[in-house]
Backbone as a chain_set.jsonl record, in Angstrom:
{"seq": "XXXXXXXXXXXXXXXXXXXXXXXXXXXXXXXXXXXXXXXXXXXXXXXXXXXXXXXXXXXXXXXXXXXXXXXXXXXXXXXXXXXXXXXXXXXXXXXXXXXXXXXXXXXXXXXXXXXXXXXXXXXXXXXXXXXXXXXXXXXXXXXXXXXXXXXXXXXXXXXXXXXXXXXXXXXXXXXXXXXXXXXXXXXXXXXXXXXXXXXXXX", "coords": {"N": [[0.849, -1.197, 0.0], [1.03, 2.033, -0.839], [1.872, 5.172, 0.677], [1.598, 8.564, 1.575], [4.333, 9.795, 1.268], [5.517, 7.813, -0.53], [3.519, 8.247, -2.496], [4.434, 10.882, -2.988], [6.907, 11.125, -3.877], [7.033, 9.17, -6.043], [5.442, 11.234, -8.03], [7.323, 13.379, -7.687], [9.07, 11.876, -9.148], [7.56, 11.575, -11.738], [7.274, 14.426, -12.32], [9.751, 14.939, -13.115], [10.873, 13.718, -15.398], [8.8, 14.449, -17.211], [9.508, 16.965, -17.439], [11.82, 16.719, -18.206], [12.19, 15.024, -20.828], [10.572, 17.32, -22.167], [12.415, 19.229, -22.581], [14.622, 17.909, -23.768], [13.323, 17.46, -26.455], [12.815, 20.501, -27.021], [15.377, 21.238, -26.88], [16.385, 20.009, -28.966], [14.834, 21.185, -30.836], [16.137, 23.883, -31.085], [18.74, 23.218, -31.908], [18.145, 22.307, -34.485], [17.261, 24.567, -35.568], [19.807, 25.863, -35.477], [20.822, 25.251, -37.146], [22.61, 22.783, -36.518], [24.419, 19.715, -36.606], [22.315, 17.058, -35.849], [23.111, 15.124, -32.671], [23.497, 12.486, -30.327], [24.405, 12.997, -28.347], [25.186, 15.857, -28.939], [22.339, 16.391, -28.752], [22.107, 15.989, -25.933], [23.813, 17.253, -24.504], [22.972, 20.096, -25.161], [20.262, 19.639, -24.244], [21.172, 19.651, -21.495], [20.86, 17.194, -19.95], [22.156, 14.173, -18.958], [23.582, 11.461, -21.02], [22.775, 8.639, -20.495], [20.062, 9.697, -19.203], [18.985, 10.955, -21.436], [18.412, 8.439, -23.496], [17.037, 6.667, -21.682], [14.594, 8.266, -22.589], [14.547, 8.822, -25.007], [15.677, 6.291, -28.064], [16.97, 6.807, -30.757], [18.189, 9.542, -32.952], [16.13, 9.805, -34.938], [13.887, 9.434, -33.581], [13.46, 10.986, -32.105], [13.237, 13.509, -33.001], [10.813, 12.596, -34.06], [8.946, 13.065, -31.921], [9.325, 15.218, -31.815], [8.113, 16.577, -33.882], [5.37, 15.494, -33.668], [4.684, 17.176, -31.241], [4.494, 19.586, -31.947], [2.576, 19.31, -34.163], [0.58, 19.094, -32.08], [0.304, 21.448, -30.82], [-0.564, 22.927, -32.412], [-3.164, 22.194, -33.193], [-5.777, 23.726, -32.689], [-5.373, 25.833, -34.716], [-5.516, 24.494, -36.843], [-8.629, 23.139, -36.593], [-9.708, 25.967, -36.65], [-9.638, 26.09, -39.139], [-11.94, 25.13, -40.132], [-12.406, 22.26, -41.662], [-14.67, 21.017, -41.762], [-16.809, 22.367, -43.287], [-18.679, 24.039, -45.989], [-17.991, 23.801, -49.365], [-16.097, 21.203, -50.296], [-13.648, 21.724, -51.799], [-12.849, 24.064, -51.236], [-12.516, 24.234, -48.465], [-10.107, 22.459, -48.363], [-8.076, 23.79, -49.256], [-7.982, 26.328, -47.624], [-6.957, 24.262, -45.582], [-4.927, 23.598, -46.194], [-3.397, 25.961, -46.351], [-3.874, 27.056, -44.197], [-1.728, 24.631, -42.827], [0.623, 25.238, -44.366], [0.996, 27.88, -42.916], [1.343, 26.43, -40.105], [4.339, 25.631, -40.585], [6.076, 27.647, -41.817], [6.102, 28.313, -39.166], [7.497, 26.305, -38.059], [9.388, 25.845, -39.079], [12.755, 24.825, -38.834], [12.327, 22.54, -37.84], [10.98, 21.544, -39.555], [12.17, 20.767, -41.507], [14.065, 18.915, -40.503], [12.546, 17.347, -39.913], [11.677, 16.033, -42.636], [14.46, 15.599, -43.114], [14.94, 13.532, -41.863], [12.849, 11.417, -41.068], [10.918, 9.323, -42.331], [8.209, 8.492, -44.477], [6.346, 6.981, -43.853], [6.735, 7.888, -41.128], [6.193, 10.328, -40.438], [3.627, 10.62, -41.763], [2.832, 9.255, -38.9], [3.104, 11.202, -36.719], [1.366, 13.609, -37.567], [-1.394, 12.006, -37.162], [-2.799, 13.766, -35.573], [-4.055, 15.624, -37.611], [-4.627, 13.723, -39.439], [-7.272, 12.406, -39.133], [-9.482, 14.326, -39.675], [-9.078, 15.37, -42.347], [-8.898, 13.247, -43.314], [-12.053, 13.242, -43.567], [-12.642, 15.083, -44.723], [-11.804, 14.336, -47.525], [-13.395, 12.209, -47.993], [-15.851, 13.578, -47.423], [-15.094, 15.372, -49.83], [-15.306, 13.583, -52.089], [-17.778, 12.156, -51.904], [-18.731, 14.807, -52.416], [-18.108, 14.757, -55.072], [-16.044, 16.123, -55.994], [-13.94, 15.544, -55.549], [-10.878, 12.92, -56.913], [-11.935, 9.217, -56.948], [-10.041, 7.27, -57.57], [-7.926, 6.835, -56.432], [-6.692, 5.72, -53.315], [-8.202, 6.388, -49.859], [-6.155, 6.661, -48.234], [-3.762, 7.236, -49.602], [-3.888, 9.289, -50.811], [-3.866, 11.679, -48.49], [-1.22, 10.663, -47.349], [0.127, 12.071, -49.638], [-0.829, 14.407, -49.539], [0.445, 15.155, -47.112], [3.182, 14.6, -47.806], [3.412, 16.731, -49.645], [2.918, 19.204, -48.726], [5.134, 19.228, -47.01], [7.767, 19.135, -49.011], [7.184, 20.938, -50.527], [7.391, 23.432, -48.678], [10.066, 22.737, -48.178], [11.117, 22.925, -50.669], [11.118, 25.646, -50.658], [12.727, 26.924, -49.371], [15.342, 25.557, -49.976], [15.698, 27.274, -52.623], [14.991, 29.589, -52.565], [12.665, 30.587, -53.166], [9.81, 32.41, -52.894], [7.778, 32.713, -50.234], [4.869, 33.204, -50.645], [4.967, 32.788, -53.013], [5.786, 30.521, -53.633], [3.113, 28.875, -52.152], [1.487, 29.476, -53.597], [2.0, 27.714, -55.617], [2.102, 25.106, -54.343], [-0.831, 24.945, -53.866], [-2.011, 25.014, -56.243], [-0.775, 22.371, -57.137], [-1.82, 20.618, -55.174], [-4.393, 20.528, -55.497], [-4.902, 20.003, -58.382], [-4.116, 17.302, -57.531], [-5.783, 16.332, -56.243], [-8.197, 16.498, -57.305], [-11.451, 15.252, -58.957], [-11.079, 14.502, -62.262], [-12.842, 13.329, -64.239], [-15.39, 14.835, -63.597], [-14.743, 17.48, -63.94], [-14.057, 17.24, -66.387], [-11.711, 17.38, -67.73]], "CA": [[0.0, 0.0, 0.0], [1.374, 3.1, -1.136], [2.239, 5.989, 1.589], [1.601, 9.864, 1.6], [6.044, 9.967, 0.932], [5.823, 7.344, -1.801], [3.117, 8.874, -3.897], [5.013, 12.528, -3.135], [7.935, 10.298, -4.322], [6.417, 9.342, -7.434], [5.587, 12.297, -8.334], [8.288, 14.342, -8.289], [9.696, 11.476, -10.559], [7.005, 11.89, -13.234], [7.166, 15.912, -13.158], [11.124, 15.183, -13.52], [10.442, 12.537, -16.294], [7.944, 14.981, -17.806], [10.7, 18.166, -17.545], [13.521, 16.281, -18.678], [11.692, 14.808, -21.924], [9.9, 18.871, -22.999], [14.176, 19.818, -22.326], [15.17, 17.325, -24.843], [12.901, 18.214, -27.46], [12.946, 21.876, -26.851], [16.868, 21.008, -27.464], [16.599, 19.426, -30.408], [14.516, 22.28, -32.263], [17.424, 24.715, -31.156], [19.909, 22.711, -32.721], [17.566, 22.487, -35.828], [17.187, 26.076, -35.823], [21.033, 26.76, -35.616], [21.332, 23.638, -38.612], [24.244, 22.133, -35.939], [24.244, 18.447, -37.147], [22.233, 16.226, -34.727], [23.692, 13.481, -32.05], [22.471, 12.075, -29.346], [26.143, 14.249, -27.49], [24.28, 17.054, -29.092], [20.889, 16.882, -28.027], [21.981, 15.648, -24.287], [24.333, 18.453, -23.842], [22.262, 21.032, -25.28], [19.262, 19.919, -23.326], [21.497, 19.744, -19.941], [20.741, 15.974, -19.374], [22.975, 12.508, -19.041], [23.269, 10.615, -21.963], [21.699, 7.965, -19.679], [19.017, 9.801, -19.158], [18.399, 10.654, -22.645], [18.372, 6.905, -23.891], [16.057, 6.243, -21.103], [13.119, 8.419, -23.64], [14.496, 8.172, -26.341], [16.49, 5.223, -28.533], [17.286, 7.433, -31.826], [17.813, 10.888, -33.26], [14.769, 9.727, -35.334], [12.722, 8.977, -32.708], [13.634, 12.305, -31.167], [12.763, 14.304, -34.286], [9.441, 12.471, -34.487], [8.55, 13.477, -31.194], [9.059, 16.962, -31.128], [7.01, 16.743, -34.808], [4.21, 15.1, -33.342], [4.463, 17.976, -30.1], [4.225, 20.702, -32.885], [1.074, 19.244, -34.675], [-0.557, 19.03, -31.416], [0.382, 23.102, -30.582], [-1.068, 23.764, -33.75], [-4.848, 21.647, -33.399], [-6.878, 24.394, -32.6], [-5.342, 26.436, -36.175], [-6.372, 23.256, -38.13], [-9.696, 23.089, -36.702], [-9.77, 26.913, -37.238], [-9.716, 26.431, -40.976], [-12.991, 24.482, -40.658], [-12.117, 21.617, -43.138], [-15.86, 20.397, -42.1], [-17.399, 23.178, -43.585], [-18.172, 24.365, -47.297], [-17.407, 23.251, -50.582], [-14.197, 20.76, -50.04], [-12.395, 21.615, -52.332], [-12.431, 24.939, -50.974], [-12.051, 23.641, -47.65], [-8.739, 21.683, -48.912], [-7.577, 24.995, -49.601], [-8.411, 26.386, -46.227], [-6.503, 23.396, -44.483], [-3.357, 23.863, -46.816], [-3.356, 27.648, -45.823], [-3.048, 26.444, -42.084], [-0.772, 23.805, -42.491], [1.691, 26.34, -44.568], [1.578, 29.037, -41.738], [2.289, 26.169, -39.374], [4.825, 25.024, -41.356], [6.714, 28.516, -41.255], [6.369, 28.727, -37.704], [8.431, 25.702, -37.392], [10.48, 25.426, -40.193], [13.81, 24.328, -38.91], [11.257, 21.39, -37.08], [9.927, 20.474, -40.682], [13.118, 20.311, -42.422], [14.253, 18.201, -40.091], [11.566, 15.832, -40.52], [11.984, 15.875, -44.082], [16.008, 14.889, -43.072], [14.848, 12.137, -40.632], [11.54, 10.749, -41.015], [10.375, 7.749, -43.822], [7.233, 8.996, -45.139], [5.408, 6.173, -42.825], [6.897, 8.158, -39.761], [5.965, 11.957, -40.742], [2.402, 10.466, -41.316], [2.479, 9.192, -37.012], [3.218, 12.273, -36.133], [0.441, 14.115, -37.879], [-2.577, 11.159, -36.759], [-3.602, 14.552, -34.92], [-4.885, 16.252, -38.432], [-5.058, 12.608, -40.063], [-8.806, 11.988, -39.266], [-10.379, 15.596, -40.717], [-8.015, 15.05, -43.66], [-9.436, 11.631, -44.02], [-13.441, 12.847, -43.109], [-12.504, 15.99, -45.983], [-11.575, 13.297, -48.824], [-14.411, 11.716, -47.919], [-17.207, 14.044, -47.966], [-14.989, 15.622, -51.437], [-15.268, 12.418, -52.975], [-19.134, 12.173, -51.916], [-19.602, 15.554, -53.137], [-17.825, 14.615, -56.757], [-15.077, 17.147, -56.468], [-12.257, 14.759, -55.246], [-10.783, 11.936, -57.155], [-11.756, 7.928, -56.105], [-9.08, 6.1, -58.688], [-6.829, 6.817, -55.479], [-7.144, 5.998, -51.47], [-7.964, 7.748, -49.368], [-5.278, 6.795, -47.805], [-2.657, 7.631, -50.411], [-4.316, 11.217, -50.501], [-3.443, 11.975, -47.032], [0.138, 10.865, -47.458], [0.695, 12.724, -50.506], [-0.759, 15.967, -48.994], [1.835, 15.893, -46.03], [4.521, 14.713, -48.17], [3.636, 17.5, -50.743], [2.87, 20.126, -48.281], [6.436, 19.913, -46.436], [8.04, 19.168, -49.536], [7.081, 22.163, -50.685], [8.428, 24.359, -47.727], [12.126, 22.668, -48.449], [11.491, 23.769, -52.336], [11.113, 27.388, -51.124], [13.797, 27.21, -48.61], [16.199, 25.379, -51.226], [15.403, 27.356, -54.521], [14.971, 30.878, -52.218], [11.922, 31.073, -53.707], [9.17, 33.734, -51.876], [6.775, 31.7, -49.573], [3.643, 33.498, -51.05], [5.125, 32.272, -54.395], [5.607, 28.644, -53.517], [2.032, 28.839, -51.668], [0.269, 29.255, -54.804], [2.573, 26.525, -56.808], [1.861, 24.399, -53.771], [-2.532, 25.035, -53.972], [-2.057, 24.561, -57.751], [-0.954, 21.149, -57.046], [-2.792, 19.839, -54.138], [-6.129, 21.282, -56.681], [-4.56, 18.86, -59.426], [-3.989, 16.16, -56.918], [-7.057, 15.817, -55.352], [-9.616, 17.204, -58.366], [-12.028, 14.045, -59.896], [-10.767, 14.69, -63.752], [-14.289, 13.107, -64.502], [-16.278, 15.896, -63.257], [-14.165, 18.504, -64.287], [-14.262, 17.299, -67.785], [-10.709, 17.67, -68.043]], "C": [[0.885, 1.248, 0.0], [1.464, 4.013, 0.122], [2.61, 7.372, 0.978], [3.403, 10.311, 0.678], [5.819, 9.296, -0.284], [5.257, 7.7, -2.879], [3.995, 10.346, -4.115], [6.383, 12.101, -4.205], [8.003, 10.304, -6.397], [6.038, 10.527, -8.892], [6.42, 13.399, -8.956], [9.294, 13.541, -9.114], [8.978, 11.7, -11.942], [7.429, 13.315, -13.527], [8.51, 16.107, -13.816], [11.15, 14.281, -14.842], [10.091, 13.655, -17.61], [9.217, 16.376, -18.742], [11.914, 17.775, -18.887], [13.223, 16.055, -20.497], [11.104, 16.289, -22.912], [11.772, 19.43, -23.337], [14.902, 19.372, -23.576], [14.139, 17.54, -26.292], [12.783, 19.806, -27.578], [14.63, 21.909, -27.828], [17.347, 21.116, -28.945], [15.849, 20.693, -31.766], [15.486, 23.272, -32.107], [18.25, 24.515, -31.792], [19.429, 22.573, -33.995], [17.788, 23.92, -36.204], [18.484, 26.738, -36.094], [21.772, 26.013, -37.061], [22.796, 22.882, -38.081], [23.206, 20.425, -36.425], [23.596, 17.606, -35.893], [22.907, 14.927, -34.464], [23.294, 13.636, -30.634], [23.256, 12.524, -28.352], [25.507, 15.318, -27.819], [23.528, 17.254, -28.028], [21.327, 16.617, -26.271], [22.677, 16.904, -23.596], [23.9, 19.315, -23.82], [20.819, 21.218, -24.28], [19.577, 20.083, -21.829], [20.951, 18.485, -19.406], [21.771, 14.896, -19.33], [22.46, 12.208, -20.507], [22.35, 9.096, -21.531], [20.239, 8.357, -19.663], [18.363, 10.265, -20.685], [17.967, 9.55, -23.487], [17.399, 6.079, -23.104], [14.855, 7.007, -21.524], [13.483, 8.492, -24.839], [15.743, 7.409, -27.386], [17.339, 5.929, -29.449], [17.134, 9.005, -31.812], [16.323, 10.842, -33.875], [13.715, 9.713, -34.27], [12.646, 10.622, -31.698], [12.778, 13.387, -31.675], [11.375, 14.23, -34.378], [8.755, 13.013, -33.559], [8.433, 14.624, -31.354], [8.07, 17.271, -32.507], [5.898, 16.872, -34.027], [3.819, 16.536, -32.419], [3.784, 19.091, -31.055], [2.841, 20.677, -33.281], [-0.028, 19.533, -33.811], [-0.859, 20.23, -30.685], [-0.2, 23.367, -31.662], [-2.456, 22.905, -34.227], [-5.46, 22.854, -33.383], [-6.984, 25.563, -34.066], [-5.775, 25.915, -37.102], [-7.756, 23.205, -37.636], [-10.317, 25.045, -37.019], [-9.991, 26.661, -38.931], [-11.178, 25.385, -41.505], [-13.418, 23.563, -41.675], [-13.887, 21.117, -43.258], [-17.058, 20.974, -42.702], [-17.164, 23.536, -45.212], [-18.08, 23.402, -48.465], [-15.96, 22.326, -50.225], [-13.14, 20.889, -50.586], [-12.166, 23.27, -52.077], [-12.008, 24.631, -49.209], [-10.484, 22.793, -47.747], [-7.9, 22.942, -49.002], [-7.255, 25.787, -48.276], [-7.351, 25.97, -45.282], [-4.901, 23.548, -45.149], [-2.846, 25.224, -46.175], [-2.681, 27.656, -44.297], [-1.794, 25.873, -41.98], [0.558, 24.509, -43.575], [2.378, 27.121, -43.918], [2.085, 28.296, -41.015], [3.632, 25.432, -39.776], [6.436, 26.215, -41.398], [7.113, 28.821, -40.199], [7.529, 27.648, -37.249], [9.36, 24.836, -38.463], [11.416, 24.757, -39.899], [12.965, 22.453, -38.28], [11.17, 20.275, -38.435], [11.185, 20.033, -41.836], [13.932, 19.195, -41.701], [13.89, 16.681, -39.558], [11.486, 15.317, -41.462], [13.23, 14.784, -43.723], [15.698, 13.208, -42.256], [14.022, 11.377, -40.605], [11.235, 9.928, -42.541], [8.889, 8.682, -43.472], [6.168, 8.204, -43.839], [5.388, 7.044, -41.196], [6.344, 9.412, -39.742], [4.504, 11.521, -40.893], [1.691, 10.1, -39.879], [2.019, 10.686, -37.158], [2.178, 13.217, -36.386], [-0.825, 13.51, -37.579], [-3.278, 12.635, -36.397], [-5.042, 15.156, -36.362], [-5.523, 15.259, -39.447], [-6.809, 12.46, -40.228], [-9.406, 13.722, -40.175], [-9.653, 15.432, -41.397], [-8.995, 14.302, -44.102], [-11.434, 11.768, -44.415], [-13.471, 14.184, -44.123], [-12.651, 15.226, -47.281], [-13.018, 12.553, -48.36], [-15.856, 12.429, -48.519], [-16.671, 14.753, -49.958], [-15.424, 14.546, -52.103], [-17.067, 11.802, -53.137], [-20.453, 13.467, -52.991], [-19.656, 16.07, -55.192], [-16.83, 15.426, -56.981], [-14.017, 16.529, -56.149], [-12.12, 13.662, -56.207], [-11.279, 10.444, -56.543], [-10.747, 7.03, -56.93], [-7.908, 5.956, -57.607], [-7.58, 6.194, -54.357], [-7.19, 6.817, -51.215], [-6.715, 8.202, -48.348], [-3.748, 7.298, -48.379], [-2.792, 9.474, -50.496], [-3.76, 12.16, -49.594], [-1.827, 11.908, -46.932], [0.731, 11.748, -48.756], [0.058, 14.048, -50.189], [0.211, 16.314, -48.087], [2.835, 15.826, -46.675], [4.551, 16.196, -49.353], [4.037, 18.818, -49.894], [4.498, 20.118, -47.739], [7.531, 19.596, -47.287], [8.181, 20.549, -50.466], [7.723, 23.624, -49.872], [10.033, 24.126, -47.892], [12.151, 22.796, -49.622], [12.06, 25.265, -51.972], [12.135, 27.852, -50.603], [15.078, 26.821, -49.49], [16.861, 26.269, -52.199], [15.215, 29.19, -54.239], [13.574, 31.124, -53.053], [10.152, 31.35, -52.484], [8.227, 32.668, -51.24], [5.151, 32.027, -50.098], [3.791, 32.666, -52.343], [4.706, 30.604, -54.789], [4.342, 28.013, -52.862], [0.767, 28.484, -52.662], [0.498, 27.932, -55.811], [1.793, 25.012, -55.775], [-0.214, 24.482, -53.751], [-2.636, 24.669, -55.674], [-2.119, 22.788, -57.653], [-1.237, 20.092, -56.419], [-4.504, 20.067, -55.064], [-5.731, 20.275, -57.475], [-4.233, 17.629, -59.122], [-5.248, 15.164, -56.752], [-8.22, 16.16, -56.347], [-9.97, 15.729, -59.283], [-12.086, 15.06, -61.529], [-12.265, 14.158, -64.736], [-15.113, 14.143, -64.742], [-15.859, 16.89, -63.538], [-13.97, 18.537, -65.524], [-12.932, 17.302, -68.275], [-9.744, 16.014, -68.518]], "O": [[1.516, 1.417, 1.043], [0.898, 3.349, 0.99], [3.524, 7.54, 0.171], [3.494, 11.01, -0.331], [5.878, 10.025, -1.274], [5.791, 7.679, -3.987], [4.182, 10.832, -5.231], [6.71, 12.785, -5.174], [8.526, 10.889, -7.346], [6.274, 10.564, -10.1], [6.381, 14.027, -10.014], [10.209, 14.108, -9.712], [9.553, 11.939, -13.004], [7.872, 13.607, -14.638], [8.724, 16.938, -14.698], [12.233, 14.661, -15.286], [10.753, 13.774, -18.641], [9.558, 16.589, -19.906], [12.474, 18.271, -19.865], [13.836, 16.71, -21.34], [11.197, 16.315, -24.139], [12.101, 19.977, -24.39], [15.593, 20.097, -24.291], [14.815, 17.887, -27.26], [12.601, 20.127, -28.753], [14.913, 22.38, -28.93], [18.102, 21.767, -29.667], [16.145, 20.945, -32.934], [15.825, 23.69, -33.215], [18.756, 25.447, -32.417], [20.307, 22.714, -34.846], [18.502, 24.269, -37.144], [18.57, 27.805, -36.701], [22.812, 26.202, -37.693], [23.744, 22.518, -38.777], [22.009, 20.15, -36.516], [24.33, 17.459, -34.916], [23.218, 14.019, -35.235], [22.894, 14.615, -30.003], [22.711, 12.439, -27.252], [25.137, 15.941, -26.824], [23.675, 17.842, -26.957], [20.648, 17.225, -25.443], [22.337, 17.45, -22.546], [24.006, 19.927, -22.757], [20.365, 22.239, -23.762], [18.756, 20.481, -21.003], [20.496, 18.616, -18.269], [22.417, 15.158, -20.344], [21.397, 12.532, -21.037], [21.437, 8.627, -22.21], [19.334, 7.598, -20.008], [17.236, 9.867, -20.98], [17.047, 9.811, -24.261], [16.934, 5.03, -23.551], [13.846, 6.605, -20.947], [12.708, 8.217, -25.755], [16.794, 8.045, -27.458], [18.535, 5.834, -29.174], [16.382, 9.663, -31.094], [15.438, 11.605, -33.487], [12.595, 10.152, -34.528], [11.853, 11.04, -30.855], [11.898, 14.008, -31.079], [10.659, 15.194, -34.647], [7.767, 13.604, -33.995], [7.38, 15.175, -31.037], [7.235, 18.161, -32.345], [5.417, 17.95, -33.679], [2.764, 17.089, -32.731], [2.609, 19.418, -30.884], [2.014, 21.543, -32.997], [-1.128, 19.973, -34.148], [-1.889, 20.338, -30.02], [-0.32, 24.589, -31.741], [-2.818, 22.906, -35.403], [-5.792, 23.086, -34.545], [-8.032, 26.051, -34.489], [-6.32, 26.444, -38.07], [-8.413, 23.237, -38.677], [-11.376, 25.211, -37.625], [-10.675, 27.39, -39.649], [-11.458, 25.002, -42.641], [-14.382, 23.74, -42.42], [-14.426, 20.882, -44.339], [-18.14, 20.386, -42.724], [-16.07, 23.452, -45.771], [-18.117, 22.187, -48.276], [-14.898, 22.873, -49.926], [-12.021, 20.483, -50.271], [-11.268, 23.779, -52.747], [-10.867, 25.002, -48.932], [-9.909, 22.728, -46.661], [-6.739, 22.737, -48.649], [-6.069, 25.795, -47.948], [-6.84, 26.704, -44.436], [-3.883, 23.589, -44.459], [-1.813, 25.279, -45.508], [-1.685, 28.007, -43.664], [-0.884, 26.331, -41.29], [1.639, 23.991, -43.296], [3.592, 27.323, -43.937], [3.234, 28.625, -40.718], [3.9, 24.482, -39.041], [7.569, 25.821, -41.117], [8.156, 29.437, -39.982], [8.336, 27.897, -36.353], [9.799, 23.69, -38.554], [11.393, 23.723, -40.566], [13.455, 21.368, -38.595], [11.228, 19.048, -38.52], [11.105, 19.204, -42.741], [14.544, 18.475, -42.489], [14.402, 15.645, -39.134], [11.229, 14.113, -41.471], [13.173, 13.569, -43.909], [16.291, 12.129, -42.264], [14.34, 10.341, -40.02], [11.509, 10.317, -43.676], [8.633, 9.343, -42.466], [5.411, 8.822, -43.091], [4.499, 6.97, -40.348], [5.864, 9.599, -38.624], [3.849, 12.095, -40.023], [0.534, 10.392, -39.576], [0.963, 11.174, -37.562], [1.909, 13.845, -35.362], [-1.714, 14.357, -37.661], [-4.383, 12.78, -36.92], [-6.27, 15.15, -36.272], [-6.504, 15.522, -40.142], [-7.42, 12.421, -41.297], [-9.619, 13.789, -41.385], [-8.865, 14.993, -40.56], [-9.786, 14.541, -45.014], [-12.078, 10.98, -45.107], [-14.649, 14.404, -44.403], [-13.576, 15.487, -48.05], [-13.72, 12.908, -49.307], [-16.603, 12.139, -49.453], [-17.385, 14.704, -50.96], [-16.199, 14.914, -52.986], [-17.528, 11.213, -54.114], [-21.533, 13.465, -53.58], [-20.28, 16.771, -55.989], [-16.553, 15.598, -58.168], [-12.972, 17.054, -56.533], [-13.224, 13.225, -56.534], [-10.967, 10.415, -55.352], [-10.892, 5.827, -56.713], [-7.022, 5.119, -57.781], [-8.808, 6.104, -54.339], [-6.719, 7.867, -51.651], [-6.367, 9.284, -47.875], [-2.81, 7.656, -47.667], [-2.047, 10.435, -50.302], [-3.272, 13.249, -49.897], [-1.178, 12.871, -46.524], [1.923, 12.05, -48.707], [0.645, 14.956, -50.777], [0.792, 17.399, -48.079], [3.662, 16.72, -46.491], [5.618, 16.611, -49.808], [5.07, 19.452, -50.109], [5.144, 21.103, -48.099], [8.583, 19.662, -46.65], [9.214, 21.001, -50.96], [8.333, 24.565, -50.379], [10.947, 24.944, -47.791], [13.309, 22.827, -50.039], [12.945, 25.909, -52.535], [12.643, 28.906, -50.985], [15.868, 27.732, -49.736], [18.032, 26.226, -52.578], [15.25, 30.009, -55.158], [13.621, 32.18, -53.683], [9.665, 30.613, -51.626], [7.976, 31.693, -51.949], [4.289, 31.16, -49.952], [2.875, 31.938, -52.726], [3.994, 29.925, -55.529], [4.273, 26.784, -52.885], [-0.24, 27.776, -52.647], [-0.324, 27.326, -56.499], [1.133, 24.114, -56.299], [-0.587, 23.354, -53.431], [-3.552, 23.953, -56.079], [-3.076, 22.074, -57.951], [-1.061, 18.927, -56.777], [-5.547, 19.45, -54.849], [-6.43, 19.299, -57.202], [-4.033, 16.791, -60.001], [-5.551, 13.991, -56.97], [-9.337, 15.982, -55.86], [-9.177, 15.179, -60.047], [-12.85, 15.981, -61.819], [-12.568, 14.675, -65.811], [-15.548, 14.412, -65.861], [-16.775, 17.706, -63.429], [-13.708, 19.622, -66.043], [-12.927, 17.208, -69.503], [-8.577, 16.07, -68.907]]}, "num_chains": 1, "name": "protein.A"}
């Protein structure tokens, strides 16, 4: 039976658990942000932890990377449900949700290029599950309302919007080319991705 000391105990191991883990991803987008090469000597020194204790949350730089993704997507829910994908025409809605996921996309640029550098296509889709379902319940009603393609999944849809969308941010960063610029190249071809060629006559 547990005791007043051992839960206090407990405790101040999770909030240190909790600390130590926000420290090491915090870390790791600094060192993105300055483009120093990540290592797991990096991130431990930079966050001010043991290499011990880094290896006790996490195994890989990948696995590090994915985390602090995933943290990002889930600071940036209430901007994606801002853009109301459940609302509207969808394929103006699609538009809408690109718009969002652009701005947050800027906000954490050195984040997303570093997901690009580190993440398999399978892993950059985890990390997003947050915007996954309205994505998935968008293609859906488009495809109900005749303005989306069905010759695809809907699951292929979904991965080729994240891989396009942050593919697109390391074009503009690459190629120096203006973020309004690459905004419109990028809505051009999420519109030609996702548009049933049927119904459009085209």
């Amino acid at each position: 039976m547990s005791t007043p000391q051992t839960e206090s105990a407990l405790d101040h191991r999770r909030v240190t658990a909790q600390r130590n883990a926000a420290a090491i991803l915090d870390a790791t987008e600094r060192l993105l942000a300055q483009r120093t090469p990540l290592s797991m000597v990096a991130i431990a020194a930079e966050a001010g932890v043991s290499r011990p204790t880094l290896y006790a949350h996490y195994k890989s730089i990948d696995e590090i990377v994915e985390a602090a993704v995933e943290r990002s997507v889930l600071a940036s829910l209430a901007a994606f449900q801002g853009a109301r994908p459940q609302e509207g025409p969808a394929d103006e809605a699609l538009l809408r949700l690109a718009c969002v996921s652009w701005e947050q996309l800027g906000r954490y640029e050195p984040l997303a290029r570093g997901a690009l550098e580190h993440l398999t296509p399978g892993a950059l889709h985890r990390t997003h599950q947050a915007m996954v379902a309205p994505l998935q319940a968008l293609i859906g009603r488009g495809r109900r309302q005749g303005a989306f393609r069905t010759d695809v999944s809907a699951e292929w849809l979904v991965t080729m919007y994240l891989a396009i969308v942050h593919a697109a941010a390391e074009h503009a960063v690459e190629h120096a080319i203006d973020r309004s610029d690459a905004f419109q190249l990028l809505t051009t071809t999420l519109t030609e991705l996702f548009a049933d060629k049927n119904a459009t006559g085209s």
